[in-house]
PQR file with spaces between the fields and no chain letter, atoms N, CA, C, O and H, PARSE charges and radii, in Angstrom:
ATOM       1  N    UNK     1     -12.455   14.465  -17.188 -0.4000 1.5000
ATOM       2  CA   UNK     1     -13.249   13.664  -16.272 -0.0000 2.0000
ATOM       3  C    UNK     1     -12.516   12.383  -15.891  0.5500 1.7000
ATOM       4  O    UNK     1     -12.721   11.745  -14.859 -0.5500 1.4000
ATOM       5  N    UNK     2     -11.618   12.078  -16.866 -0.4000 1.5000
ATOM       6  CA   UNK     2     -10.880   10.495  -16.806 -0.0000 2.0000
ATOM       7  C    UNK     2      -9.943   11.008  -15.231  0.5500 1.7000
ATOM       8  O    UNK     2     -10.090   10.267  -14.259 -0.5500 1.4000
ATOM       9  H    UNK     2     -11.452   12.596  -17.704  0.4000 1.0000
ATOM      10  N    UNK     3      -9.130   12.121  -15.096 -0.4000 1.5000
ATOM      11  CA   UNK     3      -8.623   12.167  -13.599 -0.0000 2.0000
ATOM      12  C    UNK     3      -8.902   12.343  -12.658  0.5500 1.7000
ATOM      13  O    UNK     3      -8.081   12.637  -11.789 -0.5500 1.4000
ATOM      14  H    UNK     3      -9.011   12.723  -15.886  0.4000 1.0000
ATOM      15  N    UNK     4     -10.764   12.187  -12.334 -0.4000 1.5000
ATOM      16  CA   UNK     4     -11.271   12.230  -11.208 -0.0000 2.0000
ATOM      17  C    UNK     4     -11.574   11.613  -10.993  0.5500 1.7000
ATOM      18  O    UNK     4     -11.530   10.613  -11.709 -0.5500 1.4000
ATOM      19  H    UNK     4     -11.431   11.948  -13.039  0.4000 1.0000
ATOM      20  N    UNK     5     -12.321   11.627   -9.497 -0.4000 1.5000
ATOM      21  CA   UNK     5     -12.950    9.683   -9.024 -0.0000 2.0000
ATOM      22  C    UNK     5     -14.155   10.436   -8.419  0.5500 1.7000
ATOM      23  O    UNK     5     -14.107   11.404   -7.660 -0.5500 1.4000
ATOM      24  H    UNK     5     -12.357   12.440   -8.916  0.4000 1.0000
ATOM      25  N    UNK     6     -15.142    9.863   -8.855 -0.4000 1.5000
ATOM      26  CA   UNK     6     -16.668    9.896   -8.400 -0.0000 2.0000
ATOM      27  C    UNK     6     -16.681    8.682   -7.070  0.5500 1.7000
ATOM      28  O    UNK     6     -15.656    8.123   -6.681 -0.5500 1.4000
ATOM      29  H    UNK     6     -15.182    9.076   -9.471  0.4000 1.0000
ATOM      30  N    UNK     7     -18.061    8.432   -6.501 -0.4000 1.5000
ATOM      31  CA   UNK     7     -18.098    7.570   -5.483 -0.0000 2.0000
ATOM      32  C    UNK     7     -18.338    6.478   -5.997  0.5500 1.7000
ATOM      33  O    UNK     7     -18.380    5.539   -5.202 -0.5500 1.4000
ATOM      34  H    UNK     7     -18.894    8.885   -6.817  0.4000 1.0000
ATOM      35  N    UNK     8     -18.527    6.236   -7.132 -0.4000 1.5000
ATOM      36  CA   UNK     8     -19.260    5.025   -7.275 -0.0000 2.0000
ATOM      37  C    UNK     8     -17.504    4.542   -7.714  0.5500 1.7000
ATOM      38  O    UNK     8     -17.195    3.481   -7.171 -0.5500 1.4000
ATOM      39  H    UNK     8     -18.493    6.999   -7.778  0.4000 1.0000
ATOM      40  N    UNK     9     -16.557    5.064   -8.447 -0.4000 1.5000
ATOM      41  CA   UNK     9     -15.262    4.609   -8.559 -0.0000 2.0000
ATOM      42  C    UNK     9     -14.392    4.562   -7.485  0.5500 1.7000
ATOM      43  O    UNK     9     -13.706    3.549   -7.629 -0.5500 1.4000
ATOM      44  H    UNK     9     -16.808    5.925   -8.888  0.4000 1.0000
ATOM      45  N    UNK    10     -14.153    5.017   -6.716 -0.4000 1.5000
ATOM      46  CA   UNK    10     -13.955    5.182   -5.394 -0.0000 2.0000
ATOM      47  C    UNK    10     -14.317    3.530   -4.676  0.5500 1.7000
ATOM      48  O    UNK    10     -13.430    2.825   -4.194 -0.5500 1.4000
ATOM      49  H    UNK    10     -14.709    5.839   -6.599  0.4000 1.0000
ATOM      50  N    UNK    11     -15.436    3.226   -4.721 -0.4000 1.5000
ATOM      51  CA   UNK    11     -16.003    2.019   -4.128 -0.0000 2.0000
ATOM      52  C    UNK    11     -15.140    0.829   -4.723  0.5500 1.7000
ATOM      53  O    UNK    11     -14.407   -0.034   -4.240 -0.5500 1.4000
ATOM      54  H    UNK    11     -16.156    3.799   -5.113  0.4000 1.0000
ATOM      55  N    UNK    12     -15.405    1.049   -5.517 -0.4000 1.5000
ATOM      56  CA   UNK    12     -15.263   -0.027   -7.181 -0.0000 2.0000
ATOM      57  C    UNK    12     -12.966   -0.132   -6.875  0.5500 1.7000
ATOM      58  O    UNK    12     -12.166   -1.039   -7.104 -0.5500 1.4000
ATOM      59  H    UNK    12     -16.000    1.751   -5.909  0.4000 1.0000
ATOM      60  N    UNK    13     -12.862    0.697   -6.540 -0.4000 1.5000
ATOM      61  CA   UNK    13     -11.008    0.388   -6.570 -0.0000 2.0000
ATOM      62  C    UNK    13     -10.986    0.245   -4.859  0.5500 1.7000
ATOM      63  O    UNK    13      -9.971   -0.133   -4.274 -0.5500 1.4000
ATOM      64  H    UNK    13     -13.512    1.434   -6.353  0.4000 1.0000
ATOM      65  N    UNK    14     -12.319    0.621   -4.108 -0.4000 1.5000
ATOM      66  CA   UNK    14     -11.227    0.079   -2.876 -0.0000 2.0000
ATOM      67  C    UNK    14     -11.789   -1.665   -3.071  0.5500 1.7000
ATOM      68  O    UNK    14     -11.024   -2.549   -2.687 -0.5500 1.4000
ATOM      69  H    UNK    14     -13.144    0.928   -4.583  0.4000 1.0000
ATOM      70  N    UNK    15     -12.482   -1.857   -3.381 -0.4000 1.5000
ATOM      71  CA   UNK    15     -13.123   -3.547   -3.325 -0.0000 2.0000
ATOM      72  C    UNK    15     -12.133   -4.496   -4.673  0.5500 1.7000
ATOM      73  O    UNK    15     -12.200   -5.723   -4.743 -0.5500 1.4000
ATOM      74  H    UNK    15     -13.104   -1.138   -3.693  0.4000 1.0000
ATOM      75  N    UNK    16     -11.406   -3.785   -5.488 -0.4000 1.5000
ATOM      76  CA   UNK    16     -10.246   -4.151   -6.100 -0.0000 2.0000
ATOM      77  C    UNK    16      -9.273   -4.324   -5.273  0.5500 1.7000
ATOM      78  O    UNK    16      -8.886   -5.471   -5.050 -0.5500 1.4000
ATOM      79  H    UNK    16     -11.351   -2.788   -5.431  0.4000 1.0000
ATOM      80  N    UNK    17      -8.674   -3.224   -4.645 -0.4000 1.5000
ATOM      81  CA   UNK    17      -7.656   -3.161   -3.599 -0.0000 2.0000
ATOM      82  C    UNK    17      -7.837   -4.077   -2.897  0.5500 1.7000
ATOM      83  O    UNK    17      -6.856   -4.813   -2.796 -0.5500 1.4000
ATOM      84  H    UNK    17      -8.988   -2.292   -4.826  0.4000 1.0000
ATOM      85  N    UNK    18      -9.212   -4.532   -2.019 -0.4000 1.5000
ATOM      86  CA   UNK    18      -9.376   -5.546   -1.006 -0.0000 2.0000
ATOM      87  C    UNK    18      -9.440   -6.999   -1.471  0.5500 1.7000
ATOM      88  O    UNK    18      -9.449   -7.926   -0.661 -0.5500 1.4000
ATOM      89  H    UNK    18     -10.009   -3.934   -2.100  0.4000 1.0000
ATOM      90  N    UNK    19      -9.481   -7.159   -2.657 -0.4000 1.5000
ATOM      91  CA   UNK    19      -9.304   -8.317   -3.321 -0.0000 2.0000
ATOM      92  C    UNK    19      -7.914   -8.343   -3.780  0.5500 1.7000
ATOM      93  O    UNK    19      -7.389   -9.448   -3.641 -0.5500 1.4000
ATOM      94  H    UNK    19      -9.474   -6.407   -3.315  0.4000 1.0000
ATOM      95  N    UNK    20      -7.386   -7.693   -4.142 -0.4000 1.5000
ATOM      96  CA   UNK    20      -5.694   -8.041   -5.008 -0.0000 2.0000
ATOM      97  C    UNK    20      -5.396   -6.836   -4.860  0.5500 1.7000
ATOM      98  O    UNK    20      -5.569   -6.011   -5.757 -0.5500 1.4000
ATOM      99  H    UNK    20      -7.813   -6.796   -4.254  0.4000 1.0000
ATOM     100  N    UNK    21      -4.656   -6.411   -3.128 -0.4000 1.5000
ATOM     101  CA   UNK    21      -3.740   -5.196   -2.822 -0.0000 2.0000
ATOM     102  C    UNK    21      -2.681   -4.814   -3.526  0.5500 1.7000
ATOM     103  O    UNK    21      -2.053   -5.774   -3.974 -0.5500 1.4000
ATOM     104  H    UNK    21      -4.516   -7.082   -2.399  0.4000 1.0000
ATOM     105  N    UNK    22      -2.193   -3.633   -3.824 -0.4000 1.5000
ATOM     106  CA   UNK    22      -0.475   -3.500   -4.146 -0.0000 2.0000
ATOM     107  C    UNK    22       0.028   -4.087   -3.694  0.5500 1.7000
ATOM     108  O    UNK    22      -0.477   -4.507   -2.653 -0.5500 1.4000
ATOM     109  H    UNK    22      -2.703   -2.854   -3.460  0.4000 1.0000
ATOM     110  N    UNK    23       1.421   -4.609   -4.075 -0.4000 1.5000
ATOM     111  CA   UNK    23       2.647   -5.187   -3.597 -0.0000 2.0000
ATOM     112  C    UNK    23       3.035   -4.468   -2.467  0.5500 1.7000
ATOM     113  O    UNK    23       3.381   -5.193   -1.534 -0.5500 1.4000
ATOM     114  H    UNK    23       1.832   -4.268   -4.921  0.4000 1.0000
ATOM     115  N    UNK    24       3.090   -3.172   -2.242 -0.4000 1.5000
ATOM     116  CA   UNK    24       3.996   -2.584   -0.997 -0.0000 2.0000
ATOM     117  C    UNK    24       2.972   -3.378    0.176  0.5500 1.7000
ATOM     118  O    UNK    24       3.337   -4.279    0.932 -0.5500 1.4000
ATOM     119  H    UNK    24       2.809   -2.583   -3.000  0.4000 1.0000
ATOM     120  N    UNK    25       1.542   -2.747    0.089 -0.4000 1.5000
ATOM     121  CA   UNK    25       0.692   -3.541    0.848 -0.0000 2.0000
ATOM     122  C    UNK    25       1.346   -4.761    1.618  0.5500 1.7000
ATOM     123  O    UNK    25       1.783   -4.819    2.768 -0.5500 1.4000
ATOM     124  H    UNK    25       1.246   -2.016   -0.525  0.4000 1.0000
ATOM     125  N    UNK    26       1.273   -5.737    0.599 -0.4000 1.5000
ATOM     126  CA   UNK    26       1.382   -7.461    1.014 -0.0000 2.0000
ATOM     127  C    UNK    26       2.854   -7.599    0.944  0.5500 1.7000
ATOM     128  O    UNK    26       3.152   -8.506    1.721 -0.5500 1.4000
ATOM     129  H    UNK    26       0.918   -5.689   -0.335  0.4000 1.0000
ATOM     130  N    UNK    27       3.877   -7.137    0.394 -0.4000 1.5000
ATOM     131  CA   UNK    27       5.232   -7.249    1.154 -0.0000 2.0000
ATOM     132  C    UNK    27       5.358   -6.398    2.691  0.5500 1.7000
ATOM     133  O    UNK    27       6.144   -6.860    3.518 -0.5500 1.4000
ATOM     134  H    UNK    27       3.635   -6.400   -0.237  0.4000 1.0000
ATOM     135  N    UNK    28       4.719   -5.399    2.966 -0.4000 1.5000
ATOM     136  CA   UNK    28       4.831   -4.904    4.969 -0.0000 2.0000
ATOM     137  C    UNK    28       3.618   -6.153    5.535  0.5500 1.7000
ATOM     138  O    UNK    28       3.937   -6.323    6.712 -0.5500 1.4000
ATOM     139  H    UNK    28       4.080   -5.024    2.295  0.4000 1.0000
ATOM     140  N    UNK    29       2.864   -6.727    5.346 -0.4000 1.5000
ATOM     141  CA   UNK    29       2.081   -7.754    5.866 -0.0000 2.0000
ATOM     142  C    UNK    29       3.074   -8.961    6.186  0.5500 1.7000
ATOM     143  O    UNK    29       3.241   -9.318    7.352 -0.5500 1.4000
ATOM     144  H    UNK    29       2.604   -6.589    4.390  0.4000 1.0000
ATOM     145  N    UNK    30       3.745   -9.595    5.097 -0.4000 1.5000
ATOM     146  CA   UNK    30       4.508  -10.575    4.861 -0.0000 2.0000
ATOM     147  C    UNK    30       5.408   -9.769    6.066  0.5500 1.7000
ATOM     148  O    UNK    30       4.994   -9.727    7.225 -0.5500 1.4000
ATOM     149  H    UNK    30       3.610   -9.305    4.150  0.4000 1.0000
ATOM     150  N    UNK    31       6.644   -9.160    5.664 -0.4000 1.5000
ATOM     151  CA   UNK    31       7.408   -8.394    6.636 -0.0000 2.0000
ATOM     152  C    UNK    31       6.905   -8.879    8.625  0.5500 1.7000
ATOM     153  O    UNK    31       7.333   -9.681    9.456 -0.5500 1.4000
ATOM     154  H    UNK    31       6.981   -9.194    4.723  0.4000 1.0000
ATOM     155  N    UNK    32       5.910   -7.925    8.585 -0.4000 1.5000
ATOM     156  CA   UNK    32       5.242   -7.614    9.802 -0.0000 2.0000
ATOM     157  C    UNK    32       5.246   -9.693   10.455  0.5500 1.7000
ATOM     158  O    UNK    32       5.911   -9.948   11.459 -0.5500 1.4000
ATOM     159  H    UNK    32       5.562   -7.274    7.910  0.4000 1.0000
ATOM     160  N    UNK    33       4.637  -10.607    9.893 -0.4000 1.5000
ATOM     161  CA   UNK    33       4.208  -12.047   10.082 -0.0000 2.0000
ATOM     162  C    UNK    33       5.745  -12.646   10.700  0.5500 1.7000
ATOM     163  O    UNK    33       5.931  -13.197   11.785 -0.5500 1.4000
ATOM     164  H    UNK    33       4.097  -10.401    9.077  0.4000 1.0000
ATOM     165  N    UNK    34       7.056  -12.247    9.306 -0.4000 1.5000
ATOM     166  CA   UNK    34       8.127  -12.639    9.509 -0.0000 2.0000
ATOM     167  C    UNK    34       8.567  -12.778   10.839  0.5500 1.7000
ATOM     168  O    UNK    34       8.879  -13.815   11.424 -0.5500 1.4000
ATOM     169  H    UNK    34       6.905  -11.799    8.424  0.4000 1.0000
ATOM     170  N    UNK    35       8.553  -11.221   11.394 -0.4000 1.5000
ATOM     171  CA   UNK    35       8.444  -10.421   12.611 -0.0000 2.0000
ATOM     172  C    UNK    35       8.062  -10.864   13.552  0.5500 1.7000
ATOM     173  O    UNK    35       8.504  -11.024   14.690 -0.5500 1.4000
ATOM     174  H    UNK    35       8.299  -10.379   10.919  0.4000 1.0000
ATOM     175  N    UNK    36       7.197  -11.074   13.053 -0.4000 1.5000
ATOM     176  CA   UNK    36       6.276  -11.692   14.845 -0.0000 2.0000
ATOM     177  C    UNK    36       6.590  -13.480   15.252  0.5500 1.7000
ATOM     178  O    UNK    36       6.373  -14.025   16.334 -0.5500 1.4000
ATOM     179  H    UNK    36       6.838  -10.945   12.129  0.4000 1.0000
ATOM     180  N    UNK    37       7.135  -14.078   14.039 -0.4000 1.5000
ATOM     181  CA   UNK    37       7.324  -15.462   14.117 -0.0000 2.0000
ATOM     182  C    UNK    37       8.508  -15.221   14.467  0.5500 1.7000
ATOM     183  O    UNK    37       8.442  -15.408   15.682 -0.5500 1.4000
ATOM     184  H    UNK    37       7.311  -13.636   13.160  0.4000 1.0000
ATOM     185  N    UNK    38       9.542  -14.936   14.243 -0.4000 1.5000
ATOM     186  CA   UNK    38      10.973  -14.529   14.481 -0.0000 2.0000
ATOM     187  C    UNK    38      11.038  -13.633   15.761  0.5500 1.7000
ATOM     188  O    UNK    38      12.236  -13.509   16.014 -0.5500 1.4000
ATOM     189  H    UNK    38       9.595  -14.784   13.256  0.4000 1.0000
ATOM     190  N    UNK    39      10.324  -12.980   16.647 -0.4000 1.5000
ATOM     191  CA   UNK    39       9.932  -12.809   17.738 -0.0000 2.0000
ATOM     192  C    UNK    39      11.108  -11.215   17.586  0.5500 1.7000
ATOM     193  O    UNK    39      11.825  -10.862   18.522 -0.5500 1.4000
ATOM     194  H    UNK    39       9.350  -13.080   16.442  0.4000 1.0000
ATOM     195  N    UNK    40      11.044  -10.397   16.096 -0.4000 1.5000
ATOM     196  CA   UNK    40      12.061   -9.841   16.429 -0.0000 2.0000
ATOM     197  C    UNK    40      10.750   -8.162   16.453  0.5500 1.7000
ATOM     198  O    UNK    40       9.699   -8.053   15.822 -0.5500 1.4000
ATOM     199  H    UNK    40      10.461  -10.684   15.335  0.4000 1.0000
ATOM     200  N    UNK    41      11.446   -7.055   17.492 -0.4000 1.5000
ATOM     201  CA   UNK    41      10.230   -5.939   17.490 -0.0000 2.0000
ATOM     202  C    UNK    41      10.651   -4.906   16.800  0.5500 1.7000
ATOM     203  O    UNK    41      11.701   -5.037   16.171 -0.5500 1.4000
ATOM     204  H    UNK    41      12.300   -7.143   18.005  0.4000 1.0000
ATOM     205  N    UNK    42       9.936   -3.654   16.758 -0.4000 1.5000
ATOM     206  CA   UNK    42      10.439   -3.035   15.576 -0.0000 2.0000
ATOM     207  C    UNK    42      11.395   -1.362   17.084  0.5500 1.7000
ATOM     208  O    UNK    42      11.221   -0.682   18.096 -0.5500 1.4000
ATOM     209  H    UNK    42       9.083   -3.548   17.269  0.4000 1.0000
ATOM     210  N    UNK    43      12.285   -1.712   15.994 -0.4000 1.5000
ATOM     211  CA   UNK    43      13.461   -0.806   16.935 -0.0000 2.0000
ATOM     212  C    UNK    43      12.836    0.578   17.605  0.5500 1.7000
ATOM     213  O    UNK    43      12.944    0.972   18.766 -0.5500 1.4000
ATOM     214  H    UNK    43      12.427   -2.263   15.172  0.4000 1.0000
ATOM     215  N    UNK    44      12.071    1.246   16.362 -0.4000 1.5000
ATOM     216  CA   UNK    44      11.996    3.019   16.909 -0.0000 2.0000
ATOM     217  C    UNK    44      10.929    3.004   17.225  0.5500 1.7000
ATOM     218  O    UNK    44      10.044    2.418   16.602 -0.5500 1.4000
ATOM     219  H    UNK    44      11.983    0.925   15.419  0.4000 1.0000
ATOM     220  N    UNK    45      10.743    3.754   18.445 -0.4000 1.5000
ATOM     221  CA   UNK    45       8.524    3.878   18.639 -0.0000 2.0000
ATOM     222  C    UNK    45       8.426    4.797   18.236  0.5500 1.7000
ATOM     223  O    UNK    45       9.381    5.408   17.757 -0.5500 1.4000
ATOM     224  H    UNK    45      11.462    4.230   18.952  0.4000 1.0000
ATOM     225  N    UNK    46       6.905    5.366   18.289 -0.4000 1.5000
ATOM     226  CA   UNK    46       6.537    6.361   17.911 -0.0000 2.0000
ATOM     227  C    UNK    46       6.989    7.959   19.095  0.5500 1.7000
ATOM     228  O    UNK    46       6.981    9.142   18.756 -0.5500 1.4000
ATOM     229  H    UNK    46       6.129    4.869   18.678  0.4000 1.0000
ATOM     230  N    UNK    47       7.239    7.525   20.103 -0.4000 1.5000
ATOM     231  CA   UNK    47       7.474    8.923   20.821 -0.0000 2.0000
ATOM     232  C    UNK    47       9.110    9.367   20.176  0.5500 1.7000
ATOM     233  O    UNK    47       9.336   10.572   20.062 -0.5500 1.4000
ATOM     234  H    UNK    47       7.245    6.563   20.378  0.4000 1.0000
ATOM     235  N    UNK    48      10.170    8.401   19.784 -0.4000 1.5000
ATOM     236  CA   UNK    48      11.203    8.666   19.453 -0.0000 2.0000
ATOM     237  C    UNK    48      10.975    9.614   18.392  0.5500 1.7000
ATOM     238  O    UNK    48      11.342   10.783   18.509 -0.5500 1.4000
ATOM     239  H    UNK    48       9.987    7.422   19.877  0.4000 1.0000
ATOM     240  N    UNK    49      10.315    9.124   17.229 -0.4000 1.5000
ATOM     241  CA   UNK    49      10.180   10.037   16.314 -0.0000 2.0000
ATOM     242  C    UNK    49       9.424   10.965   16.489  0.5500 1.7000
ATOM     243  O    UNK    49       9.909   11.777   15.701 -0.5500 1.4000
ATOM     244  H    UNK    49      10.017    8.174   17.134  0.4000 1.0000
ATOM     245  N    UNK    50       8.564   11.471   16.954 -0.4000 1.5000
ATOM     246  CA   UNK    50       7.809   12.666   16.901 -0.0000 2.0000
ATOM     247  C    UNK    50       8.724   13.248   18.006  0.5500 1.7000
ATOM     248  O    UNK    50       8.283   14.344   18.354 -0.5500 1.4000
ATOM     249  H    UNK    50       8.170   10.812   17.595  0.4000 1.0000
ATOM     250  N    UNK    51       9.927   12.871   18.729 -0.4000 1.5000
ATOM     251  CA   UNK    51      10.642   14.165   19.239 -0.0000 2.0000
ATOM     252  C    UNK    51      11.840   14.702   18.527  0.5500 1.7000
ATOM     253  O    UNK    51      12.478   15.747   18.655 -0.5500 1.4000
ATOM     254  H    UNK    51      10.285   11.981   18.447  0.4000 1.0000
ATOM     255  N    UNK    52      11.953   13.633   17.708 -0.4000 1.5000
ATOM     256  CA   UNK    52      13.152   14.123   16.369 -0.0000 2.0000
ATOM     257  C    UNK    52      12.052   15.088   15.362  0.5500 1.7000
ATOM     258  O    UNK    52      12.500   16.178   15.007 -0.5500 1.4000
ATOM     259  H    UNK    52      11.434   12.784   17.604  0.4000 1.0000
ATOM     260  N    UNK    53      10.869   14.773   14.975 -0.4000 1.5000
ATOM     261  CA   UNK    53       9.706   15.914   14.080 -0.0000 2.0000
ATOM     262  C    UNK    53       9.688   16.991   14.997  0.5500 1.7000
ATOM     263  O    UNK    53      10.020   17.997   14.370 -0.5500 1.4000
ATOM     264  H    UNK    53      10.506   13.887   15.263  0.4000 1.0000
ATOM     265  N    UNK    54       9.397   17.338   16.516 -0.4000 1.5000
ATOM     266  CA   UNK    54       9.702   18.440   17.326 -0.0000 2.0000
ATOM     267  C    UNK    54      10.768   19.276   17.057  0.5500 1.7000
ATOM     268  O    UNK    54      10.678   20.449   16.696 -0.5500 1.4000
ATOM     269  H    UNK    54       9.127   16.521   17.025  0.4000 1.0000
ATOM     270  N    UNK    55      12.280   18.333   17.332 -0.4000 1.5000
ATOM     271  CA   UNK    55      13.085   18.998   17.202 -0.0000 2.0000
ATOM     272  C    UNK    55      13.617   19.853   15.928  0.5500 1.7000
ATOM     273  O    UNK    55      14.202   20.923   15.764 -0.5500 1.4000
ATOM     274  H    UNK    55      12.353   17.379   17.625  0.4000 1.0000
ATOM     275  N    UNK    56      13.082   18.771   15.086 -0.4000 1.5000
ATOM     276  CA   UNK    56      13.479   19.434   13.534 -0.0000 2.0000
ATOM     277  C    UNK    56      12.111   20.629   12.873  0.5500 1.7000
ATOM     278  O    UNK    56      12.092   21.133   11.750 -0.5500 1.4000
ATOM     279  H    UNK    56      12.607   17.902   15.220  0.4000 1.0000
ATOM     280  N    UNK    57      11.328   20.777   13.722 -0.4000 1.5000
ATOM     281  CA   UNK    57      10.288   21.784   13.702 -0.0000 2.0000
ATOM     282  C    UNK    57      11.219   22.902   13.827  0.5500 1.7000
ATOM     283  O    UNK    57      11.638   23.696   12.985 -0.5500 1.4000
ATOM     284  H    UNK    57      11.343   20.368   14.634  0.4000 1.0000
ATOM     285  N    UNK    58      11.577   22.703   15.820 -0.4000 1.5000
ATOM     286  CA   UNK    58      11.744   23.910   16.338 -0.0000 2.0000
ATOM     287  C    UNK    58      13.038   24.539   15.524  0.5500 1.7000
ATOM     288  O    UNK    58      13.174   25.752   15.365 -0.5500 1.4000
ATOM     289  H    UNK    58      11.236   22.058   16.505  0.4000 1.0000
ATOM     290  N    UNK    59      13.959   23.562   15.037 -0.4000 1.5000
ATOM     291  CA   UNK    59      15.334   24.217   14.338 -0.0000 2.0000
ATOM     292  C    UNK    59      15.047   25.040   13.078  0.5500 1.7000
ATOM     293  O    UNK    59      15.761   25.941   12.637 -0.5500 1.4000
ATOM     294  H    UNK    59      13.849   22.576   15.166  0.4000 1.0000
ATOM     295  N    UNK    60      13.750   24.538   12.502 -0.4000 1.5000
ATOM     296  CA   UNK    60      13.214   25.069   10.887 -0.0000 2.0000
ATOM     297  C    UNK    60      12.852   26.664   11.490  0.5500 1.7000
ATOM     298  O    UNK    60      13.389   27.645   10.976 -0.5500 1.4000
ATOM     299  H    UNK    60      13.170   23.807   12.861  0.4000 1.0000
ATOM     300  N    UNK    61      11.890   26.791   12.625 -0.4000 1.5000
ATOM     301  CA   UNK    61      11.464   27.791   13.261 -0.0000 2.0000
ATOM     302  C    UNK    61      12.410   29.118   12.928  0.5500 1.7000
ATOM     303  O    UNK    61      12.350   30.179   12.306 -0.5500 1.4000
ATOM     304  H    UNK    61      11.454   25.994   13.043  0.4000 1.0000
ATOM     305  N    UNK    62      13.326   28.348   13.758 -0.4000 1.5000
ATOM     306  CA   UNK    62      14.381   29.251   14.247 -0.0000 2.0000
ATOM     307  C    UNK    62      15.099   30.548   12.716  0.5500 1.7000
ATOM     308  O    UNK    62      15.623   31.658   12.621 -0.5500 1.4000
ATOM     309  H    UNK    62      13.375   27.486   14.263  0.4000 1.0000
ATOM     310  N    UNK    63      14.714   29.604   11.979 -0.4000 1.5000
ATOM     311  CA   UNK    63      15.419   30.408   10.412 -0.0000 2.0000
ATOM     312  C    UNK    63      14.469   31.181   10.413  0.5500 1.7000
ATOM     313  O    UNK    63      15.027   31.885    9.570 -0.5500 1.4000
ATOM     314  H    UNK    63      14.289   28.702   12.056  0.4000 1.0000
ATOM     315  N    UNK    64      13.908   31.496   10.516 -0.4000 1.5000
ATOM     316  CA   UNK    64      12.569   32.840   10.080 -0.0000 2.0000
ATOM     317  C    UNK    64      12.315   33.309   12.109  0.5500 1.7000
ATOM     318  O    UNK    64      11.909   32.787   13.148 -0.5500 1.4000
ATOM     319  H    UNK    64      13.455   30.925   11.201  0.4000 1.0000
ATOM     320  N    UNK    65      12.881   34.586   11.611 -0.4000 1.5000
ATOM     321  CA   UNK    65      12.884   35.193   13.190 -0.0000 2.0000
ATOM     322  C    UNK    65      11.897   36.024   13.019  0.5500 1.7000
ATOM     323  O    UNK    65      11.842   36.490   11.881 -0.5500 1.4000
ATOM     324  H    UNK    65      13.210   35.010   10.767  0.4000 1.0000
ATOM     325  N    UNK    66      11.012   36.410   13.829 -0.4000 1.5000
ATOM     326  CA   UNK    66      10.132   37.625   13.424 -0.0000 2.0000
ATOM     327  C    UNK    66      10.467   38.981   13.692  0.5500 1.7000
ATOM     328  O    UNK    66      10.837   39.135   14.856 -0.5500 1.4000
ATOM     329  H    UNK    66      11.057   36.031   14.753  0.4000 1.0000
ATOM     330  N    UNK    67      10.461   39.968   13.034 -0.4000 1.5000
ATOM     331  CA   UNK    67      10.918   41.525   12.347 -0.0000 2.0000
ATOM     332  C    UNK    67       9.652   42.257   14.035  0.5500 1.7000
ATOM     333  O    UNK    67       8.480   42.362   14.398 -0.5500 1.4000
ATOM     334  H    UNK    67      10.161   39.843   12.088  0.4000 1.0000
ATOM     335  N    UNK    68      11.002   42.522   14.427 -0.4000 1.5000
ATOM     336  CA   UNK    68      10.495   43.471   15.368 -0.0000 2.0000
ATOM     337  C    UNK    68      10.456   45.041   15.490  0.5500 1.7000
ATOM     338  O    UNK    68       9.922   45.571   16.465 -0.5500 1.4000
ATOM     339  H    UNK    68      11.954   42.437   14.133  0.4000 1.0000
């Protein structure tokens, strides 16, 4: 029972979390602030990558041909 989470624990760690986040959390916050004061933007958008996830789909594809 100790490796599951009921709702009432569930509640109880996100209102932990929202009081005293992980570190990865509040170091990309910090990061992100740096960023925007330093006026610098973030290099890759999102269409760049989801046509490199396309492409590396369609190449995975390609290894499994279907038996005709």
């Amino acid at each position: 029972m100790r490796n599951e989470l009921d709702f009432p624990r569930v509640k109880a760690l996100n209102a932990y979390h929202k009081q005293c986040p992980p570190s990865h959390v509040g170091i990309q916050r910090l990061c992100r602030i740096l960023e925007a004061f330093m006026g610098i933007e973030d290099s890759t958008s999102s269409d760049d990558l989801q046509n490199d996830d396309e492409d590396d789909l369609f190449a995975d594809l390609q290894n499994f041909p279907q038996g005709g």
